[in-house]
N, C-alpha and C positions, 0 to 999 in steps of 0.2 A: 291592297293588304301590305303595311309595313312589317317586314323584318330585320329586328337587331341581331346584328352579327359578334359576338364576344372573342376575341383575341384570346389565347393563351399560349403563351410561348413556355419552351423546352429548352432553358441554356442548360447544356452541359459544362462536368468541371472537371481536369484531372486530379484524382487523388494528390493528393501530397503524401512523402513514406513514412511522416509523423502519425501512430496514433490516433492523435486527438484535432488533428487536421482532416486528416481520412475520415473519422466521425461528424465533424462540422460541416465537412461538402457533401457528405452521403446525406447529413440530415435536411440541409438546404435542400440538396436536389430530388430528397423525399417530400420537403413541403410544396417545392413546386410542382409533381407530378400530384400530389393530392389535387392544388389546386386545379390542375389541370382536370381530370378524372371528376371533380366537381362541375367545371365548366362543360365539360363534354354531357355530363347529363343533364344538365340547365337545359343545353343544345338539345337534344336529345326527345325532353319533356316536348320544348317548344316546336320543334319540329312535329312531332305528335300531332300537336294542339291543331297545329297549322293541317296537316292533312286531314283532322275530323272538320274540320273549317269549311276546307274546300269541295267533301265531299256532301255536306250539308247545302252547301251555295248548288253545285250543280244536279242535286235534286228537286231545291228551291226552285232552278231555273229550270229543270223538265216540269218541273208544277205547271208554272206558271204560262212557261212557252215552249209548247211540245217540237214547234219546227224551228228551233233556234240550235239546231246541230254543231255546228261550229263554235256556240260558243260553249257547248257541251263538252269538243274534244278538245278544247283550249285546257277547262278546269282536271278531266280527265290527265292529260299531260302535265296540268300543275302538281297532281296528287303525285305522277308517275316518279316527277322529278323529286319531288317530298319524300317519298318514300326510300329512293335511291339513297339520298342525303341522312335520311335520317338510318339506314344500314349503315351508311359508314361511319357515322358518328357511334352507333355502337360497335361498329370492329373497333373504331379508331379509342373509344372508351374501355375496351375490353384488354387492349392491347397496355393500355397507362394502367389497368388493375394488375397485371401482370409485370410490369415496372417496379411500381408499388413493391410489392411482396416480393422483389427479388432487392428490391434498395432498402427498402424493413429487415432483412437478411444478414444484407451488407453490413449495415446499422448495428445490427449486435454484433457481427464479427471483429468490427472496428472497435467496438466499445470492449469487447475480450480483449481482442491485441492490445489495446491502450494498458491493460491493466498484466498482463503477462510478459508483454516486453518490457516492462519498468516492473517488477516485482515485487521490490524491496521499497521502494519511494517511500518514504517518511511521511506518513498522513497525518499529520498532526492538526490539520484544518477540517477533521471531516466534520468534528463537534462543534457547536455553537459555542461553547464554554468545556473548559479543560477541568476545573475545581468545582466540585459538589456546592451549593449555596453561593451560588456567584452568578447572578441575575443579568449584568452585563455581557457582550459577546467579545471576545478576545480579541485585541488589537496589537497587533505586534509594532514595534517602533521603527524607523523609516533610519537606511544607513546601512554599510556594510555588514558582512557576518557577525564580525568581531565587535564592530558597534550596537550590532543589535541585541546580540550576548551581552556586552558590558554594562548595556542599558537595563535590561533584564533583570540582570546579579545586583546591579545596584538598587533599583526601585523594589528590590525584594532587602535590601538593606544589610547585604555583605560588601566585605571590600573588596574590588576586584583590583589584582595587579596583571598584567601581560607577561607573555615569556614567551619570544624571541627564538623560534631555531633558523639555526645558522645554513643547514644542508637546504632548508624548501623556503626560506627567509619569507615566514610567514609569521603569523600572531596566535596564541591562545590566551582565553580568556581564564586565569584561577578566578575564585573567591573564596576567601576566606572570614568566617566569621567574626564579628565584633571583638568579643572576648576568645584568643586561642590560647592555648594549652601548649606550650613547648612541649613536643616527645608524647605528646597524648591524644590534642588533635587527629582523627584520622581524616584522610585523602580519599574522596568517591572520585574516580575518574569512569564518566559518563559519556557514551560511544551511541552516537545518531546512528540512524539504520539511511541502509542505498538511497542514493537522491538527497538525502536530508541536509540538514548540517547543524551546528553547537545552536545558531538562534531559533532555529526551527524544533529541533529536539528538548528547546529550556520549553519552548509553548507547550510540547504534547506531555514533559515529564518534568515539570516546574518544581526540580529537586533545590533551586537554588531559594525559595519560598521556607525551606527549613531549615536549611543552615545553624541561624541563629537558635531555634527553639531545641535542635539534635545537636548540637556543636561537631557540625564537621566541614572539610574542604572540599571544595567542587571544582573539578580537571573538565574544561569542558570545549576538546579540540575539535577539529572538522578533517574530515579524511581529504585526500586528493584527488584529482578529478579523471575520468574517464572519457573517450576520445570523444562521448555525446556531452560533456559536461557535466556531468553526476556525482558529487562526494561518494568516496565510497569506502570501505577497507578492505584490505589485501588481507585474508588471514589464511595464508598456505604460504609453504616454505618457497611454492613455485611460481610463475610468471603467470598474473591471472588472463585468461582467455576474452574476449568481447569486447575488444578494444581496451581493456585494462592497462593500469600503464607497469603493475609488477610493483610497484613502489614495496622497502622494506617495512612493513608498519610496526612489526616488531621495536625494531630499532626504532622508528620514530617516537612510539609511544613510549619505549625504556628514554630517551633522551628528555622529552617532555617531563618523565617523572622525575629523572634526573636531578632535573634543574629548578623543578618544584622543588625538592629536599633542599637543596643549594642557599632557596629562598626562605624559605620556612624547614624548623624541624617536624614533620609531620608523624604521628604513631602509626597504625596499619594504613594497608592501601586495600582498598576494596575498587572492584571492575565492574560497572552495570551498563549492557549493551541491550538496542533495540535490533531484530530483524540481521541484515548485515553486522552490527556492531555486537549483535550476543553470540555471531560467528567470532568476533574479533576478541572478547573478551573468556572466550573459549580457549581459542590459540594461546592469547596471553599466559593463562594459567598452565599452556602445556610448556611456553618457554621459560617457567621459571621466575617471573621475574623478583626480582628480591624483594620483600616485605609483602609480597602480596597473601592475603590474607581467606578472602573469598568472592566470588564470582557469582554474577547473578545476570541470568541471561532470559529477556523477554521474544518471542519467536525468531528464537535465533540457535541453531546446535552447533555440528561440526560436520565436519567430510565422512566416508564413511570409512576410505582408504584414511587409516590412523597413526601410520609409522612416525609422526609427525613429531607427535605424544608420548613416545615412547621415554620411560624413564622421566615422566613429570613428578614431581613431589604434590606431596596431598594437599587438595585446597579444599575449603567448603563451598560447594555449588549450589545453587539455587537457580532450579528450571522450570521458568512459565511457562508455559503453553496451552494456544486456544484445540480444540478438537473440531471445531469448523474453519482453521485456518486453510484456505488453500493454496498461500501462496509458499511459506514453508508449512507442509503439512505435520501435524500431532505426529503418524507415523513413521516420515520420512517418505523418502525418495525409493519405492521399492524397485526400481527400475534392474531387471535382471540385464546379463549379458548376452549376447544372440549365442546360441549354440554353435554354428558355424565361424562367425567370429572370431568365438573365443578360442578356438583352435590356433586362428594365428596371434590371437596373445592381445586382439585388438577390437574387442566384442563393449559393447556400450557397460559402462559400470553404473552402480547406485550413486549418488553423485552424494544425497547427507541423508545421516543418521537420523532415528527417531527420537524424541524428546527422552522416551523412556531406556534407549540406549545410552544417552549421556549420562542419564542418573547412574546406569547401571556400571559404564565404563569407570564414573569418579568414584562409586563406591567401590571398585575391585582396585581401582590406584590406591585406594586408603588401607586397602586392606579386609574392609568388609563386602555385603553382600545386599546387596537390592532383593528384596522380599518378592518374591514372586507374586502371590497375590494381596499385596498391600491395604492396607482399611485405611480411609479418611482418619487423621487426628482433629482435621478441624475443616469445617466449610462456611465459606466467605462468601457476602454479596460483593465484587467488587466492579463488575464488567456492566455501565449502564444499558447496555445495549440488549441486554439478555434479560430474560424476568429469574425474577428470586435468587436466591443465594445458587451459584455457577461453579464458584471453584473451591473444587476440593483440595486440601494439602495431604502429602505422602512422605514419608521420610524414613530412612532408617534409624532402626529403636536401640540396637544396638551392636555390638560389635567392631565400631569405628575408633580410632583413636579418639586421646579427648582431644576434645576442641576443633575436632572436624563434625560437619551436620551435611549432610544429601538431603536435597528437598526435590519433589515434583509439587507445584501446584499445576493440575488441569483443569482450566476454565470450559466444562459442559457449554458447548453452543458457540466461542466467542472464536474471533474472526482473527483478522492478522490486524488488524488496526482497532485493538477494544476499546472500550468509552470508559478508560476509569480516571477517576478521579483523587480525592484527600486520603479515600479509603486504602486506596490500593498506595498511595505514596507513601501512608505512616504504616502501613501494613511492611512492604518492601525495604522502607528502613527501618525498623525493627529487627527485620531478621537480619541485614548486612552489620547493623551495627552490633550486634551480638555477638557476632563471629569474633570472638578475640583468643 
């Protein structure tokens, strides 16, 4: 009797403290205990097979030769050893099923972590296609940030010029449209979220695609990096925590607009931020800065500690937000302080606000009053990701100075990263460009 023997080896690996490293070796070393766990019951079968074999032979051979003892207790002792073998190949299989299901574990743990330590990342790749009727899959162009931006702005057939600051002696991309408007033109300055940056934020919010058809200006910088690498913005007066480098964004963003003026005479200035940048375009509107006009922030609020804000002049705000986002949540951050704690002054705080507290904060800086129980004025298909029309718009009716507007749209169902498209872009500027 021939038996093949199958090999399957057990390399272990150590995590790596990346994420998406931790996921790739956990997954690896899950496909090899499969395989393993497979082999072991091949083994397992065949071993089987082999002891009903031999226990047929030396029946066979009491048939045939009742005084052939010996070669009786030979097959006897083959089966004994088959047997032995084949226990341990089930401990030994039982033990890799138990592997399995504890590296299957691991597996989703690491794929949470991947997405919880990086929270804010700019996912602008998750879609096949960014614009509604566009049968191609998106291909972004090959080159630096600021190349890959200018390539963008241009093949979308704006002018783009650079501008030059002196403090981080880096680059930003404007554009400006074909035909401008001295003193009428307005200026979008458009703010990537955590991770991202200006040529990654043009693919997922391809506002430079309108330019020409809405005549206005496109601001469109990349934040500074974090000790992992990460663009990001600073929007607190204080020194951001996580290896943050504190950078003033404030200031840098008032310098960038600066010198856009300088270049061009541009009419309002409007703020639209993703994620991190709809924090930053948040803060913006609480410093003041001059000509700005209104504010429109995609899953992005503010802190909930406010003093920050104090004494902002009124802007018109416009807040998106998904109701299954988890990574800034619809409601906020309800995180209380420990009871004990907070005795000595040093208890865990809420760390940001709800969508529907920012509404409510901008409309008491204006003066008016966010309606408690609010009625849709209008509901939008605009999130591909969801079935049927998702989001509802809310606004205050009246009460507000003129020429201030609060808005909540809440996208029913839609995630931190939504699938919109043309709709949601001409949708979006409509409402900033009205703001006048």
């Amino acid at each position: 009797m021939t038996i093949f023997f199958i090999a399957c080896s057990k390399p272990t690996s150590t995590l790596g403290q990346m994420p998406t490293l931790e996921s790739h070796l956990v997954g690896n070393r899950l496909s090899q205990a499969s395989i393993a766990a497979k082999c072991m019951r091949y083994i397992a079968a065949t071993s089987a097979l082999c002891i009903l074999f031999a226990a047929l032979l030396a029946c066979t051979a009491a048939d045939e030769d009742p005084s052939s003892d010996e070669r009786l207790l030979e097959l006897e002792a083959t089966v004994q050893a088959l047997q032995e073998s084949l226990q341990a190949v089930q401990s030994e299989n039982a033990e890799l099923n138990r592997e399995i299901a504890t590296l299957q574990q691991k597996l989703e743990d690491a794929e949470s972590k991947s997405e919880s330590d990086f929270p804010d990342k700019e996912q602008w790749s998750k879609s096949d296609e960014w614009s509604e009727g566009k049968g191609d899959k998106l291909t972004l162009p090959e080159g630096t940030t600021v190349e890959r931006t200018a390539i963008l702005a241009e093949d979308a057939g704006g002018v783009v010029h650079y501008i030059e600051h002196p403090g981080r002696r880096d680059r930003t991309v404007l554009v400006t449209p074909q035909e401008f408007i001295d003193g009428e033109t307005p200026l979008i300055v458009s703010l990537h979220g955590y991770g991202g940056n200006s040529a990654d934020h043009s693919a997922y919010f391809p506002l430079q695609e309108r330019i020409n058809t809405h005549g206005f200006a496109l601001l469109l910088p990349t934040g500074s990096l974090d000790a992992q690498g990460n663009p990001f913005w600073n929007p607190t007066d204080h020194c951001c925590d996580g290896g943050k480098s504190g950078e003033d964004d404030v200031a840098y963003l008032t310098d960038l607009v600066t010198q856009a003026m300088l270049l061009k005479d541009f009419g309002h200035i409007y703020f639209f931020g993703y994620s991190n940048g709809g924090f930053m375009a948040h803060h913006m509107a609480c410093k003041r800065l001059p000509g700005l006009r209104a504010v429109a922030s995609l899953a992005g609020t503010s802190y909930v500690e406010d003093s920050s804000c104090d004494g902002a002049s009124p802007v018109s705000v416009l807040q998106i937000h998904g109701t299954a986002d988890e990574v800034i949540r619809f409601d906020g951050d309800a995180a209380e302080p420990d009871a004990q704690d907070s005795e000595k002054g040093d208890g865990k705080r809420a760390f940001y606000a709800s969508a529907t507290d920012m509404v409510t904060r901008w409309s008491q800086r204006a003066g008016c009053s966010w309606p408690e129980n609010p009625e849709p004025y209008a509901i939008l298909d605009l999130d591909r990701y969801t079935q049927g029309s998702e989001t509802q718009t809310f606004r205050v009716d009246s009460g507000c100075p003129d020429g201030i507007s609060i808005e909540l749209w809440t996208g029913k169902g839609s995630n931190h990263s939504p699938g919109y498209g043309d709709t949601f872009l001409d949708e979006l500027l409509t409402w900033i460009l009205s703001q006048k």
